[in-house]
PyMOL CGO cylinders between C-alpha atoms (Angstrom):
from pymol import cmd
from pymol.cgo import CYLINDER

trace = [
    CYLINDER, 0.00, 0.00, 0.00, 2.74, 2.06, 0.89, 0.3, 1, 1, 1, 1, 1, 1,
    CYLINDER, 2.74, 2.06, 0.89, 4.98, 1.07, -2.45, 0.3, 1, 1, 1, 1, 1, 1,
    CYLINDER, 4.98, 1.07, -2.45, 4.64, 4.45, -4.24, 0.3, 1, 1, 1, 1, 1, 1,
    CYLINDER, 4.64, 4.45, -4.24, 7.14, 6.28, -1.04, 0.3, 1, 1, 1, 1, 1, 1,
    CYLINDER, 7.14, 6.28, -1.04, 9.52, 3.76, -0.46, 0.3, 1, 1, 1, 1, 1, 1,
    CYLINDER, 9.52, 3.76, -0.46, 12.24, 5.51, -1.80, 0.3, 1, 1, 1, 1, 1, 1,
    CYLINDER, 12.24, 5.51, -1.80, 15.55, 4.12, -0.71, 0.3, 1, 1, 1, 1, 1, 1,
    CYLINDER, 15.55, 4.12, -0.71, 16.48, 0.58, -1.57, 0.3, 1, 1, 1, 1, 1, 1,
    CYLINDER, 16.48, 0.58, -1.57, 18.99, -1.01, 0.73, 0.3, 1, 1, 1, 1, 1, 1,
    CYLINDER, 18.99, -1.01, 0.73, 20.69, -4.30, 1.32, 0.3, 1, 1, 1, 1, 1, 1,
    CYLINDER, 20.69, -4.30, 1.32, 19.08, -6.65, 4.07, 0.3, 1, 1, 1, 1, 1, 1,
    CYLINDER, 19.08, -6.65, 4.07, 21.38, -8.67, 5.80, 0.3, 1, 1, 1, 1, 1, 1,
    CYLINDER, 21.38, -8.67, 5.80, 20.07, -11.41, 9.06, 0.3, 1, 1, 1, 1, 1, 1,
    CYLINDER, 20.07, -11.41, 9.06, 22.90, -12.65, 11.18, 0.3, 1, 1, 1, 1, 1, 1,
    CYLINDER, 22.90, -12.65, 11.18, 22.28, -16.62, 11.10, 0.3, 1, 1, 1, 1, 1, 1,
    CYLINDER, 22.28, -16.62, 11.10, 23.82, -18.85, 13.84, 0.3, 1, 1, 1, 1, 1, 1,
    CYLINDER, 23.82, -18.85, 13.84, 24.76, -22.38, 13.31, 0.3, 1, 1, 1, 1, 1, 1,
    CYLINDER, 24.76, -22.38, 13.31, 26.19, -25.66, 15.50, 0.3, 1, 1, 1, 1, 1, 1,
    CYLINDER, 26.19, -25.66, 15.50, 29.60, -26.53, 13.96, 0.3, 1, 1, 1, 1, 1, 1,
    CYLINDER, 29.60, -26.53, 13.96, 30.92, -30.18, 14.18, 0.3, 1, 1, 1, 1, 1, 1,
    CYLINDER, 30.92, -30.18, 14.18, 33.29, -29.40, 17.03, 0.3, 1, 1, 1, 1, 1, 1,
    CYLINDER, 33.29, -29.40, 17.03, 30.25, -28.61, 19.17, 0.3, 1, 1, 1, 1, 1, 1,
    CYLINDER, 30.25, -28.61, 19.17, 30.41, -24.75, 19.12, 0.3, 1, 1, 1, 1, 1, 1,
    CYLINDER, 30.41, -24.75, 19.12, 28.39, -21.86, 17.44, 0.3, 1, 1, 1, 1, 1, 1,
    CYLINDER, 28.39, -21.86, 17.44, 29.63, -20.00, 14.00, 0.3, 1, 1, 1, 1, 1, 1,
    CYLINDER, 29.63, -20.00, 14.00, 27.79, -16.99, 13.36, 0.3, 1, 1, 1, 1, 1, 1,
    CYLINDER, 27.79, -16.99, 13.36, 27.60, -15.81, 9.20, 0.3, 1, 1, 1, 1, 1, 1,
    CYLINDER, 27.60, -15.81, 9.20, 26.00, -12.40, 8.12, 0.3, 1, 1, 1, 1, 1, 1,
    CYLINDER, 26.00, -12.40, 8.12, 23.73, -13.18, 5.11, 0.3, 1, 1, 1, 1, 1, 1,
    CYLINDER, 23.73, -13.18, 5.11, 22.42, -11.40, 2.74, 0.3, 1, 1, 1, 1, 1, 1,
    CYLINDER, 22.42, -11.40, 2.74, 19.00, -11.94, 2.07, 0.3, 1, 1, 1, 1, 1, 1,
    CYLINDER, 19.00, -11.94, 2.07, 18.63, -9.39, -0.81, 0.3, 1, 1, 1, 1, 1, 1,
    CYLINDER, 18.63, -9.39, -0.81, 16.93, -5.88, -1.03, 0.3, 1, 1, 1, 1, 1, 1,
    CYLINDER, 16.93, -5.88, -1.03, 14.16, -3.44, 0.48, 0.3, 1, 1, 1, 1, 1, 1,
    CYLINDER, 14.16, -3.44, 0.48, 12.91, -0.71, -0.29, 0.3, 1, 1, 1, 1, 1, 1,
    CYLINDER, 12.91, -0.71, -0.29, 12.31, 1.50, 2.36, 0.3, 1, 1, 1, 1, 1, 1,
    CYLINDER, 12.31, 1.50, 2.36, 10.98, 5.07, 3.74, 0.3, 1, 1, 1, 1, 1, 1,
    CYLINDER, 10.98, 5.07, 3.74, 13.23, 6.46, 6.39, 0.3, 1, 1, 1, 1, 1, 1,
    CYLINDER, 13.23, 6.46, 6.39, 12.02, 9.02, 8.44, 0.3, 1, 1, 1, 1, 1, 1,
    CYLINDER, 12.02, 9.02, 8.44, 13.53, 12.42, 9.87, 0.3, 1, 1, 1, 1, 1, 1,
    CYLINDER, 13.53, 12.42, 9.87, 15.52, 12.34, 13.12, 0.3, 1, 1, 1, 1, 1, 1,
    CYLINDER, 15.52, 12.34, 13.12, 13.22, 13.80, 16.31, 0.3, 1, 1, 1, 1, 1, 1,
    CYLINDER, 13.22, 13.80, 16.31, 14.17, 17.55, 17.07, 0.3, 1, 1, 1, 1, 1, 1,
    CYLINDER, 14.17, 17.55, 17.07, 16.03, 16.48, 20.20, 0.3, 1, 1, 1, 1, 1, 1,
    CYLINDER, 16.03, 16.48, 20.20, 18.19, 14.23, 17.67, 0.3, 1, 1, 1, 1, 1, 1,
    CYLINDER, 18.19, 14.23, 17.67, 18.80, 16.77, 15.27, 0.3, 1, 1, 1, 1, 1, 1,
    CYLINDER, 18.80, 16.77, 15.27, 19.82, 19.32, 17.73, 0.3, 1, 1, 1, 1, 1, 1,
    CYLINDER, 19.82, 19.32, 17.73, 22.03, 17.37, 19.59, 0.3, 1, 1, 1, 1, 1, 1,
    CYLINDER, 22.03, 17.37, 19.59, 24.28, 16.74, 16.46, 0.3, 1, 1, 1, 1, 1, 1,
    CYLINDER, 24.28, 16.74, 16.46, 24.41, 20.68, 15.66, 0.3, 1, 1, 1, 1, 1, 1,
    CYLINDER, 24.41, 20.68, 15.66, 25.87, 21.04, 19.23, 0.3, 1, 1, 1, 1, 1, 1,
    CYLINDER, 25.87, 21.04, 19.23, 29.05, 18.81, 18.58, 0.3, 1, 1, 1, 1, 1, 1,
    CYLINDER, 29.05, 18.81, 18.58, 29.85, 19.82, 22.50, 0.3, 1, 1, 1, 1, 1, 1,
    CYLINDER, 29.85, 19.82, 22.50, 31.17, 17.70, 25.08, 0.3, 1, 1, 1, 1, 1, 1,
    CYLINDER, 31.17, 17.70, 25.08, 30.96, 14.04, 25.76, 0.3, 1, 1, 1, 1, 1, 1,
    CYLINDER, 30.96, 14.04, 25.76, 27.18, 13.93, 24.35, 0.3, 1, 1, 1, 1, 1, 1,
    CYLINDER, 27.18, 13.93, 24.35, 28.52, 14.20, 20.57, 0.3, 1, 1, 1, 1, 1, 1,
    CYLINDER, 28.52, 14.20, 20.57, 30.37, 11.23, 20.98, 0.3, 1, 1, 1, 1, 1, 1,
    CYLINDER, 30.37, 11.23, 20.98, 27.67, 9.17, 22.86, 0.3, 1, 1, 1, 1, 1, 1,
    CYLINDER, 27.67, 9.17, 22.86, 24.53, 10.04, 20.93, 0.3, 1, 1, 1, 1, 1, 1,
    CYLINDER, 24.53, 10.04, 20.93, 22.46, 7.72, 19.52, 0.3, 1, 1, 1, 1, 1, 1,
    CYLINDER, 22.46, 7.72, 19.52, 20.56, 8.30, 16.61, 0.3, 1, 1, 1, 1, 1, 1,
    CYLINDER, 20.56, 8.30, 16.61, 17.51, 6.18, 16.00, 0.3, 1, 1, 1, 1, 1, 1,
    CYLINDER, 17.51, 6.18, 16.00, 14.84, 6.21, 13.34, 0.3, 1, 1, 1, 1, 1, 1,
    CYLINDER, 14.84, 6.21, 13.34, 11.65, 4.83, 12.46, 0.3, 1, 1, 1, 1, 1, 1,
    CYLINDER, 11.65, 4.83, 12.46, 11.78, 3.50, 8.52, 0.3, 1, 1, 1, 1, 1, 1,
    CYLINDER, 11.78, 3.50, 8.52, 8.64, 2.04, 6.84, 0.3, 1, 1, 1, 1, 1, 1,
    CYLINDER, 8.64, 2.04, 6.84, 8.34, -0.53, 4.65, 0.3, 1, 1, 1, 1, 1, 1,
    CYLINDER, 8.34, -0.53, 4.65, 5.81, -2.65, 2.74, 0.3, 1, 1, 1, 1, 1, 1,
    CYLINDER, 5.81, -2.65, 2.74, 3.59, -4.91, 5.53, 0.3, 1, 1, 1, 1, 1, 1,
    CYLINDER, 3.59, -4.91, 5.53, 5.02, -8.30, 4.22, 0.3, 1, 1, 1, 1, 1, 1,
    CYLINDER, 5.02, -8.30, 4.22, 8.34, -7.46, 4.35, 0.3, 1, 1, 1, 1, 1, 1,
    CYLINDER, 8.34, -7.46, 4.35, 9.96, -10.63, 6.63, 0.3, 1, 1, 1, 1, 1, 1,
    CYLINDER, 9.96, -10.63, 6.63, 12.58, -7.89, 8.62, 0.3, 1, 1, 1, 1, 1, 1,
    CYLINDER, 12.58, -7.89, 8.62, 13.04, -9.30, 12.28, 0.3, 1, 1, 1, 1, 1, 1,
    CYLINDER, 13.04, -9.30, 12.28, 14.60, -7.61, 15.59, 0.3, 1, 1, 1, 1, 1, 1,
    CYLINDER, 14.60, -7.61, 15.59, 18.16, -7.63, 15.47, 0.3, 1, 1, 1, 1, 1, 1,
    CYLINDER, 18.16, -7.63, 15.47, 18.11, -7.65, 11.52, 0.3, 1, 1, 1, 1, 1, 1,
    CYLINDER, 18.11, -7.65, 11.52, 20.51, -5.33, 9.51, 0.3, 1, 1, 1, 1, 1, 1,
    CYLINDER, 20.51, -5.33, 9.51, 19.33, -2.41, 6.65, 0.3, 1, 1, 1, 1, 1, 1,
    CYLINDER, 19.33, -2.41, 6.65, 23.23, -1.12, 4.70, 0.3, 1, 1, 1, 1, 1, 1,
    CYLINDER, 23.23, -1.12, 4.70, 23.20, 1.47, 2.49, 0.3, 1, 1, 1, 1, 1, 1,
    CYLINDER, 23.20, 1.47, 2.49, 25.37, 0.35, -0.32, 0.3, 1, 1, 1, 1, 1, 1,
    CYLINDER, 25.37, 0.35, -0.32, 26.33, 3.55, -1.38, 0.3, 1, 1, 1, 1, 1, 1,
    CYLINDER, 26.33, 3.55, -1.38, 27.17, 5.59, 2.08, 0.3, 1, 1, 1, 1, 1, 1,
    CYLINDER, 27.17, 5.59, 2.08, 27.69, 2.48, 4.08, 0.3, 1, 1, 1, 1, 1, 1,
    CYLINDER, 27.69, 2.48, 4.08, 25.26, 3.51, 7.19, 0.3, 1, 1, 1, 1, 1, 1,
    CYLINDER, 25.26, 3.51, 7.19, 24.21, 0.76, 8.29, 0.3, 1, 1, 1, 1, 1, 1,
    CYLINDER, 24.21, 0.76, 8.29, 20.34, 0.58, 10.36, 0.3, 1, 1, 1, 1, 1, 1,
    CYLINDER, 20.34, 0.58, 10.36, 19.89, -2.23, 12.72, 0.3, 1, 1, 1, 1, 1, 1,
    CYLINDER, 19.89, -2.23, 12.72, 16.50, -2.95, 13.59, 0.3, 1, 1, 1, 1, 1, 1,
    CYLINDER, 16.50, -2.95, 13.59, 15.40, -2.91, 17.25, 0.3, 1, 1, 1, 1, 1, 1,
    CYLINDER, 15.40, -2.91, 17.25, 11.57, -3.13, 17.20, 0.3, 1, 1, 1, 1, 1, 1,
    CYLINDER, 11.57, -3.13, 17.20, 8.75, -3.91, 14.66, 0.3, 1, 1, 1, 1, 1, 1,
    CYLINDER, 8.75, -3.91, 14.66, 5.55, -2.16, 15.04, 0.3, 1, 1, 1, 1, 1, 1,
    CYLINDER, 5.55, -2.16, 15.04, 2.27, -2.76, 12.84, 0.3, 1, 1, 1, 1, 1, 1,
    CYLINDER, 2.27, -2.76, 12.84, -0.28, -0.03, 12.36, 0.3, 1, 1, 1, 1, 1, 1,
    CYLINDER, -0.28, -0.03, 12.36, -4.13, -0.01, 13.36, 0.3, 1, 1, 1, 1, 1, 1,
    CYLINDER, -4.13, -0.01, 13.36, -5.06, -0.54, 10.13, 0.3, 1, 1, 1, 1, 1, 1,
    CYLINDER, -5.06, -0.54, 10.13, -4.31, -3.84, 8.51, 0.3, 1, 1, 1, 1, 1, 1,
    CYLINDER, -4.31, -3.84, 8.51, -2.10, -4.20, 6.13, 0.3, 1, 1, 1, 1, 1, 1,
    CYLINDER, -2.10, -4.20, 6.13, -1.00, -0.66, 5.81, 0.3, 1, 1, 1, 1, 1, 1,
    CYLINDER, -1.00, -0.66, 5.81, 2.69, -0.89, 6.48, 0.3, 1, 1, 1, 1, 1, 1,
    CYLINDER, 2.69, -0.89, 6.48, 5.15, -2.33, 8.74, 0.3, 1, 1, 1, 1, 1, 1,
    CYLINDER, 5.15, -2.33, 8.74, 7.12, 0.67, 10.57, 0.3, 1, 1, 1, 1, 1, 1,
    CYLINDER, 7.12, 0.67, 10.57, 10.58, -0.41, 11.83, 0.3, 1, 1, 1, 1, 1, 1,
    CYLINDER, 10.58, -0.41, 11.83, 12.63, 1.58, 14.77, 0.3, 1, 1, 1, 1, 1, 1,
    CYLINDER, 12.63, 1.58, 14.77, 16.26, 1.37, 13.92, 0.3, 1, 1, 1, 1, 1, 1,
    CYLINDER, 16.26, 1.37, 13.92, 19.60, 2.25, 15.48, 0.3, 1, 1, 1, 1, 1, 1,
    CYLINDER, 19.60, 2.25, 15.48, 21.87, 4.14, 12.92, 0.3, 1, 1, 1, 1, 1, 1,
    CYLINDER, 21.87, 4.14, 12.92, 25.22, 3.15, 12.80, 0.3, 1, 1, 1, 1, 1, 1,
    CYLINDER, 25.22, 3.15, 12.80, 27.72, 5.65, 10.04, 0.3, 1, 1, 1, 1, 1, 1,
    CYLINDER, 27.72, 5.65, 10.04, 30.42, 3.79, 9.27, 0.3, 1, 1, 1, 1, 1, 1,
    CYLINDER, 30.42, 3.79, 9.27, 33.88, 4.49, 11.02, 0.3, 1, 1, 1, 1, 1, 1,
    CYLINDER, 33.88, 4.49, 11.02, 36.28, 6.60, 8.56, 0.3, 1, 1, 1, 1, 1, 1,
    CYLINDER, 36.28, 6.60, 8.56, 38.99, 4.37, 6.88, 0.3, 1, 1, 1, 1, 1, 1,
    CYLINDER, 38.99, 4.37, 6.88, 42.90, 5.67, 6.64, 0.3, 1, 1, 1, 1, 1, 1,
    CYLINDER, 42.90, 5.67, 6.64, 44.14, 4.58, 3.18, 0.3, 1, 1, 1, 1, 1, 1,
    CYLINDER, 44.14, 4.58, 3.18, 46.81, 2.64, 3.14, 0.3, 1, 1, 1, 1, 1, 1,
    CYLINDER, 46.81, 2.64, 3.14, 50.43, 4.91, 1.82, 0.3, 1, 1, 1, 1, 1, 1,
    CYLINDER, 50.43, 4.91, 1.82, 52.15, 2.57, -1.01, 0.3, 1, 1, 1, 1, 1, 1,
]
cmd.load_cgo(trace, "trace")
């Protein structure tokens, strides 16, 4: 219902844990293909808190964000939205469906920017 605003697409990743044959636990990131979602704005407290860049809070803040998608869409708690071009990645800590049926399936995400890489001197 919601197709027509969905306007970023991003790569969906689930982190999958399996029982090797030594008796221990291997965990693999896979990548379960594409959504398209409809991120919203940061909340005002959010936004003003990264204009401040004072102090220990610019450091510690954490920026979450409630993206929409389509109300089929099988994304699960602890699931993993990357941009492919800016690398942000959104992990999703809670699901919540509308009142009304069908509508859309919102999503409240942390956002994690990616740490900045030094390039290697040849």
């Amino acid at each position: 219902m919601v197709a027509h605003l969905l306007d970023l697409t991003l790569d969906h990743y689930r982190v999958e844990t399996v029982r090797t044959p030594s008796g221990g636990l291997s965990e693999d990131r896979v990548h379960l293909g594409k959504v398209d979602v409809r991120p919203s704005q940061p909340s005002a407290q959010e936004r003003a808190l990264a204009r401040t860049a004072v102090g220990p809070q610019q450091g510690q803040a954490e920026l979450t964000q409630p993206v929409y998608v389509e109300a089929d869409e099988d994304v699960r708690r602890g699931d993993e939205l990357e941009d492919p071009v800016t690398g942000v990645v959104r992990r999703v800590v809670a699901r919540l469906r509308p009142s009304e049926e069908d509508a859309y399936l919102r999503l409240d995400v942390e956002v994690h920017q990616p740490e900045p890489t030094v390039e290697e001197v040849s």
